[in-house]
Every structure is written in structure tokens, then in C-alpha cells.
C-alpha positions in Angstrom: 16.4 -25.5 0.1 12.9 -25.1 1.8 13.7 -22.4 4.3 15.1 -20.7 1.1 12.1 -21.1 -1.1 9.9 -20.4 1.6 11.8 -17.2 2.3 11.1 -16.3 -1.1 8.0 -17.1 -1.5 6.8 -15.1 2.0 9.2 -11.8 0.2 6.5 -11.8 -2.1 3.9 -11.7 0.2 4.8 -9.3 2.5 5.3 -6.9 -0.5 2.0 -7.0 -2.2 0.6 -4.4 0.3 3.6 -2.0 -0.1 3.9 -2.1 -4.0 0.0 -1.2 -3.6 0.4 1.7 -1.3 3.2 2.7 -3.2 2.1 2.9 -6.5 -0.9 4.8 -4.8 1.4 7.2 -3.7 3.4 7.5 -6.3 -0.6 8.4 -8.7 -1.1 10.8 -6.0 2.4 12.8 -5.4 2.7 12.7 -9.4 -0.3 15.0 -9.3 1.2 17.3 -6.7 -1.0 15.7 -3.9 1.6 15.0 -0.9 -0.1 11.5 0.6 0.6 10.9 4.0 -2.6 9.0 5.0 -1.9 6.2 2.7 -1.8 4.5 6.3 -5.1 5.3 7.1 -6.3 4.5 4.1 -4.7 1.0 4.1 -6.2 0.4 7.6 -9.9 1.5 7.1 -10.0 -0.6 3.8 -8.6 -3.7 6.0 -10.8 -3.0 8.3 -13.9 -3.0 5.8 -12.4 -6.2 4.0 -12.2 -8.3 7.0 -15.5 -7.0 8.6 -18.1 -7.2 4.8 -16.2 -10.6 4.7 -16.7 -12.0 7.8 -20.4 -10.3 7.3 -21.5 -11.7 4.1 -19.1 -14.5 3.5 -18.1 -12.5 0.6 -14.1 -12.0 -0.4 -15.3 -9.9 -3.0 -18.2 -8.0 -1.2 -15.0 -6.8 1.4 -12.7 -5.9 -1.5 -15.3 -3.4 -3.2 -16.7 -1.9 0.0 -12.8 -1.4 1.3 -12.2 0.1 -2.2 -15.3 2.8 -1.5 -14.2 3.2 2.1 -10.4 3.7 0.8 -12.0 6.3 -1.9 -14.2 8.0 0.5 -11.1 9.0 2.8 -9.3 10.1 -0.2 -12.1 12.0 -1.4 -12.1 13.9 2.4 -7.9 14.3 1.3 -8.6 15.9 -1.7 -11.3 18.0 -0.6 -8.9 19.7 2.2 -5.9 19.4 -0.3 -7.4 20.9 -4.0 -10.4 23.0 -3.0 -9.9 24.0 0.7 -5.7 24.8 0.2 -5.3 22.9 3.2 -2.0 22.0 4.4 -1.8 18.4 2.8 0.5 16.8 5.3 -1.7 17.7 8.3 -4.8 16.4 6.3 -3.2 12.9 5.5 -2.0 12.9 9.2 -5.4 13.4 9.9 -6.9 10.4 8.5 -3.9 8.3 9.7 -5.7 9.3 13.2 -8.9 8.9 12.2 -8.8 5.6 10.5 -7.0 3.8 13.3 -9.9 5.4 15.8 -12.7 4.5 13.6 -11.3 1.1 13.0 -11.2 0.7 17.0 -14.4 1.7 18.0 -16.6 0.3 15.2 -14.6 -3.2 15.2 -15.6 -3.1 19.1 -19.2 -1.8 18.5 -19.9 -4.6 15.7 -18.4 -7.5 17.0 -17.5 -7.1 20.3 -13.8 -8.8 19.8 -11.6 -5.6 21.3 -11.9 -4.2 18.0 -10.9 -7.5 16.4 -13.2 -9.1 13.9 -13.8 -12.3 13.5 -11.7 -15.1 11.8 -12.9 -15.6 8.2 -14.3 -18.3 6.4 -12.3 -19.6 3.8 -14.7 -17.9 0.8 -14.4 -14.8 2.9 -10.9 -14.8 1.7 -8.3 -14.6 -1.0 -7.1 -18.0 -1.2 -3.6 -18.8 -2.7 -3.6 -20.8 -6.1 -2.1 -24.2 -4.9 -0.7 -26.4 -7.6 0.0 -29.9 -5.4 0.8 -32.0 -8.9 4.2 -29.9 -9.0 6.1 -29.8 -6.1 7.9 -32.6 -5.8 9.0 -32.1 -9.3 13.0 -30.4 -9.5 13.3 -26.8 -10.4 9.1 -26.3 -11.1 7.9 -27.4 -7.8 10.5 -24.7 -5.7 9.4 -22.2 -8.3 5.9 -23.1 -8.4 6.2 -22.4 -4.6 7.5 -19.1 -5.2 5.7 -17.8 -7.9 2.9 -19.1 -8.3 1.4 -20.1 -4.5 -0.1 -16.4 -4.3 -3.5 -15.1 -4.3 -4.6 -12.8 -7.2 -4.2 -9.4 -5.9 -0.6 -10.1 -5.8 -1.0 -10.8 -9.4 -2.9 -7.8 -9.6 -0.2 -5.9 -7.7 2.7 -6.9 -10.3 0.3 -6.3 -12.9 -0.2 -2.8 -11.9 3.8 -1.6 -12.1 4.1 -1.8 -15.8 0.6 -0.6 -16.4 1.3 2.3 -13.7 5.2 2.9 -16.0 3.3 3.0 -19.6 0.1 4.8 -18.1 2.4 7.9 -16.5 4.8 7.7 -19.5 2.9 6.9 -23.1 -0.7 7.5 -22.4 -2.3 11.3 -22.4 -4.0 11.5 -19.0 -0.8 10.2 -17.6 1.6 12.6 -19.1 -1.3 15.7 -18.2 -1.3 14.1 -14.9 2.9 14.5 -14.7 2.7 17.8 -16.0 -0.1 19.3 -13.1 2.7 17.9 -10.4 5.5 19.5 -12.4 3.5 23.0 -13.6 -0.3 23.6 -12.6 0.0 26.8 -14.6 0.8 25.4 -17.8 -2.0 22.6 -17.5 -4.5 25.7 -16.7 -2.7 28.0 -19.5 -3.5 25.0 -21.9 -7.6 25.0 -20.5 -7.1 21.5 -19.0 -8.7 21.8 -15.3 -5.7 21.0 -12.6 -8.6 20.1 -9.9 -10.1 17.4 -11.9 -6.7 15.8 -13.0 -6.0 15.8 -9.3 -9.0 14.0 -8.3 -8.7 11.6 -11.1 -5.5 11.3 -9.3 -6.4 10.9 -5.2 -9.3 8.3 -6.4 -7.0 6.4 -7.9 -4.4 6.3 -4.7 -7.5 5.7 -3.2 -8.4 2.8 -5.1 -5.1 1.5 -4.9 -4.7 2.0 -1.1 -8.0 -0.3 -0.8 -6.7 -3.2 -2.6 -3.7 -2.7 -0.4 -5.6 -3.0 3.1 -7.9 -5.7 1.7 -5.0 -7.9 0.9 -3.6 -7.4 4.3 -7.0 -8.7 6.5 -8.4 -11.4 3.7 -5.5 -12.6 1.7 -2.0 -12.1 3.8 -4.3 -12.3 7.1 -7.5 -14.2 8.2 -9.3 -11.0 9.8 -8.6 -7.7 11.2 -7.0 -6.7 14.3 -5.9 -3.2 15.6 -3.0 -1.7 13.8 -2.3 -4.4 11.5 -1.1 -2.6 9.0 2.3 -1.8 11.5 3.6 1.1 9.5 3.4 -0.3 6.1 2.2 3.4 4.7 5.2 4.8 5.8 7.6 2.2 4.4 5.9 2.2 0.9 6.4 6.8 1.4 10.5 5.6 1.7 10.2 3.2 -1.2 8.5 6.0 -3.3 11.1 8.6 -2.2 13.8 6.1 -2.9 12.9 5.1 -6.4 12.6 8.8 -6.7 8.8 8.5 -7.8 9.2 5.9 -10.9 7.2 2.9 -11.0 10.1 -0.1 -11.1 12.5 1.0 -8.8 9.9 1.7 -6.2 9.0 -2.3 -7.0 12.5 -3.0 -6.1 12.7 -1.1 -2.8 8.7 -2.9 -1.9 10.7 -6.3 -2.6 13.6 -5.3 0.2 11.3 -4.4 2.0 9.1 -7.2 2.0 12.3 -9.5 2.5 13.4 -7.5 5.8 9.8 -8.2 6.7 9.9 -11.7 5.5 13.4 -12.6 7.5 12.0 -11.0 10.3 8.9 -13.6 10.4 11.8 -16.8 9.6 14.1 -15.4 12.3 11.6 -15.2 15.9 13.7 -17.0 18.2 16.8 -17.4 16.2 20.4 -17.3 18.7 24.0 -16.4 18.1 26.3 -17.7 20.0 23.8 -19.2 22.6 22.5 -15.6 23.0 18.7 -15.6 21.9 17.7 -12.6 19.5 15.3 -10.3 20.7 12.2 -10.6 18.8 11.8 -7.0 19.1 15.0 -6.0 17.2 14.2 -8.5 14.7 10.9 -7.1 13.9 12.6 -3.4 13.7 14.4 -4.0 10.9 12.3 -3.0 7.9 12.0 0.1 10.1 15.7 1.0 10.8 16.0 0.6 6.8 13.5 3.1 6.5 15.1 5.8 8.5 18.7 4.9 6.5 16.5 5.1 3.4 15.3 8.7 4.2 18.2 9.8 5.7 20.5 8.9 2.6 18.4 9.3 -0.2 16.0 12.1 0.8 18.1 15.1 -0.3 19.0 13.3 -3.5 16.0 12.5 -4.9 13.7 15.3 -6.6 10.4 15.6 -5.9 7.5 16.9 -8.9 7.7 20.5 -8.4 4.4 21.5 -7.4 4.0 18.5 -4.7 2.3 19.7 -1.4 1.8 23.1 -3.0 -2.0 24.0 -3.5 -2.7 25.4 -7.0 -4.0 28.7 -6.6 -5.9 29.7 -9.9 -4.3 33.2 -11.5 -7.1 35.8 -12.2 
């Protein structure tokens, strides 16, 4: 019953950072804004997180300077995507590169840890809520376990899926921001500017993609450490593409996810028949489900129209 709860309980956990990225991406491609670097992203705001906590003792001093750093790459995004035309795959591949380089260097500049930072202080963190009156009560203390031993950007996280579904579908910037990733020209036609609904747009993936990162290093983690983010970007792209951009399904496919994930962690030396498991194919997993994802789903879902195509202003 405890391996079960705790299984659970860690499904949740590892999906916090891909429902973030995720919803980020599904803001951004909405708009028309193809968001490959939610990677980066991620990374340099776990990067900041970890380092202005381990700085100023601070939790919430590394969750708004990740959020500015996590902005300021998506700013550089949008710049090459809305006003230069740039080719918006090669520009989010671009700070995929340059995030996990920056990250590197100034992690070993700073601290002098390989690029590591150093292990937080408890107030530099997002602690877990921890309810110790309930669990050894039946039912409540197992689900207290699962539901409610999380910090509260995964309450923020779960928050943010219905609020992302009403925004998109009942509110008027959401629906204007659906109808610049379906048809720029109409939005234009109808004296609405397409560049500043795209902004609006990329900030808010930005955002987004700093509370993601920030989890990761102060919340799931206790600091930084090269890579850590391991491809979670990606994943949350083959959620997004799999729900086929809507904001509950792609909760869903972050929840798998975060189970493979979660499995993976339980399953580190597990054998069958005598024969120990590789920890390396364990760990693969969430990976191998992505490619399947992609592979099955990408030709049947549909994409907003205009996504990856720069809006070019009729004269």
C-alpha cells in the first residue's frame, strides 16, 4: 500500500514541471509562435532559482528572478520570431544551446562547483505542506500523502489548467489570441495588432517556463546541476501535440508522463528472473513514449494554422 501511495504521490511530482512547460507551450503555439526552447527556458530559470536561492536564502527571490530570466529568453524568441521573421524553430533551438552553455559557465564562474550550485537551505526552497496528525488515519492519511504532501507551485500548476481552458475559450484576449494562431489576417483586418497579441503570448510561455525550472532546482530538487532538466521540454512539446493543443488532455498526457518518470525512480535496481534491469532502460522510458507519442499521433493532430509561419503585414 506504501509503494503504491508513494508512487502516486512522486506521479504528481514529476509532472508539475511538464504541465508548466506545457501549458507554456500550448500560450505560445496558440498564438502561432512554434516553441522549441521551452527547454532552455526551463533550464536558465532553474538555474537562476537555485543560484538567487542559494544567494539570498530566498525561495521567492529565485522564483521571480527565474521568472525575468525565463521572460528575457522569450523576449530574444519573440524578437527573432514576430519582428525579425526568423525561422522560429532554429531560434528556440538556439536558446536550447544557449541556456545549457550559459547555465555551465556562470554556475562554474559563481560558485566554483563544476557548474553545480550549492545545496539549498531549507527557506531557499519550496517546502512540501506536511500534515503529520493524518497519516496514520485510514483512507485520509494515504490520500493526504498524495494530494496534499506537495509544495505550492504544484498547486499553482493544477491551478493553471482550468484557468489556461476558460482563459483560451470564454475570455476576449484568449479567444483574439486563438484567432492570430488560426488567421493573422483577420485579427489585422479587424485593427487588433497580431505582434502585440503574440508577445502577450511568448511572456506568458515565458512566465510559465520559469515557474517550471524553478520547481525543478528549489522544490522537486535541492539545487542546480547541469542538464537537470533531462529533456523535460521536449516531453511537455509530445504532451502538447498529443492533446492536440487543449488544456486537459495535455494534463493527462503530463500525468503519464510523470508516472513513467515516477516508475522509473521506484524501479533502479529492480530484477526479473534474477536478471538485474539496466538502470539505463529504465530511465528511457518516458523517452521511448515520446517517440511512440509523435510517431502515432503527429499526423493526426491539427496544429493552429498559422503556427511557425511569421505574419507578414499586407500593404
Amino acid at each position: 500500500m506504501d509503494l503504491y501511495v508513494e508512487l502516486l504521490a512522486s506521479t504528481i511530482r514529476m509532472s508539475v514541471p511538464l504541465i508548466l512547460a506545457c501549458l507554456a507551450g500550448l500560450w505560445s503555439e496558440r498564438a502561432g509562435i512554434v516553441d522549441i526552447g521551452l527547454e532552455g527556458k526551463m533550464l536558465i530559470a532553474a538555474f537562476v532559482a537555485a543560484s538567487a536561492s542559494a544567494v539570498y536564502g530566498s525561495a521567492w527571490i529565485g522564483l521571480i528572478l527565474a521568472i525575468a530570466a525565463s521572460v528575457s529568453f522569450a523576449l530574444v524568441h519573440g524578437y527573432a520570431s514576430i519582428n525579425q521573421r526568423g525561422n522560429q524553430v532554429v531560434s528556440g533551438v538556439a536558446i536550447n544551446m544557449l541556456a545549457a552553455g550559459l547555465a555551465v559557465v556562470l554556475g562554474n564562474e559563481w560558485f566554483r562547483e563544476g557548474g553545480r550550485t550549492p545545496a539549498l537551505p531549507p527557506e531557499g526552497r519550496f517546502m512540501p505542506f506536511e500534515f503529520p496528525s493524518l497519516d496514520d488515519i485510514p483512507i485520509i492519511g494515504p490520500l493526504e500523502r498524495v494530494f496534499l504532501s506537495h509544495s505550492i507551485l504544484a498547486y499553482a500548476a493544477i491551478a493553471l489548467v482550468p484557468l489556461t481552458a476558460w482563459a483560451l475559450a470564454r475570455t476576449r484576449f484568449g479567444l483574439r489570441l486563438r484567432a492570430v494562431g488560426e488567421n493573422p489576417h483577420a485579427v489585422d483586418t479587424a485593427g487588433i495588432s497580431v505582434a502585440a497579441l503574440r508577445y502577450r503570448a511568448v511572456i506568458i510561455a515565458g512566465v510559465l517556463c520559469g515557474l517550471s525550472g524553478a520547481y525543478i532546482s528549489t522544490s522537486l530538487s535541492s539545487s542546480f546541476v547541469r542538464d537537470m532538466t533531462a529533456g523535460g521540454g521536449f516531453m511537455a512539446l509530445a504532451a502538447l501535440i498529443f492533446a492536440n493543443w487543449r488544456a486537459y488532455p495535455a494534463l493527462g498526457a503530463c500525468l503519464l508522463f510523470g508516472f513513467l518518470q515516477a516508475v522509473g525512480n521506484f524501479t533502479q535496481g529492480a530484477s526479473v528472473g534474477g536478471v538485474q534491469i539496466p538502470v539505463q532502460f529504465i530511465n528511457m522510458l518516458p523517452y521511448v513514449l515520446t517517440v511512440v507519442l509523435l510517431a502515432g499521433f503527429i499526423g493526426k493532430s491539427v496544429p493552429p494554422k498559422a503556427s511557425g509561419i511569421p505574419y507578414t503585414k499586407d500593404r
